[in-house]
C-alpha positions in Angstrom: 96.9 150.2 134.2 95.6 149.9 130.6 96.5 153.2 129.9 100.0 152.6 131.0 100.4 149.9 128.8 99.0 151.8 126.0 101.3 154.7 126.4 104.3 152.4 126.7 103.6 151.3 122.8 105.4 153.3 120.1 103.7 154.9 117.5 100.4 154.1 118.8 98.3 157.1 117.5 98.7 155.4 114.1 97.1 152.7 114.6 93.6 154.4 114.8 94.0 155.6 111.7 95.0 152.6 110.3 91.9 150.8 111.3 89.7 154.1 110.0 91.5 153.8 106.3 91.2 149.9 106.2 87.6 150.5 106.9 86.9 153.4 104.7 88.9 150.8 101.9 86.8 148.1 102.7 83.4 149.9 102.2 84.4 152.2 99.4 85.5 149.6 97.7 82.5 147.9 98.2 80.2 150.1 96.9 82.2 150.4 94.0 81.6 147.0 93.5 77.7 147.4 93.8 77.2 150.3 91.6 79.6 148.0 88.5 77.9 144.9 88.9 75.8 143.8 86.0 72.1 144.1 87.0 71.5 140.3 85.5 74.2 139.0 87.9 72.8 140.7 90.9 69.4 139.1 90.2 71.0 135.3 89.7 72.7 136.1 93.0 69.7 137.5 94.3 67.5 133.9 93.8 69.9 131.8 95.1 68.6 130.7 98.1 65.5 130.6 96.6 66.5 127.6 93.8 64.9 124.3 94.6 68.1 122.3 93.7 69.6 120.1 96.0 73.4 119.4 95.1 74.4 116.2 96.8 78.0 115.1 96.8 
């Protein structure tokens, strides 16, 4: 039955490789982001949930 339904839906073989350049995107662009980042902002990120401050609203 499923593969009824999915051969009743046009143009479905594209939307595997949507999903596969979305993803490559995603993670590509992620390392990019990594490998650009200031090493100084990395380690302030880094010790965040290591800080002993308490912010109370």
């Amino acid at each position: 039955m499923i593969k009824e339904v999915a051969r009743s839906i046009p143009n479905i073989e594209v939307y595997p490789i949507i999903s596969l350049s979305i993803f490559f995107l995603f993670f590509l662009g992620l390392g990019w982001y990594v490998l650009r980042a200031k090493k100084e902002e990395m380690n302030r990120k880094k010790n965040i949930p290591l800080e002993d401050e308490t912010n109370e609203f």
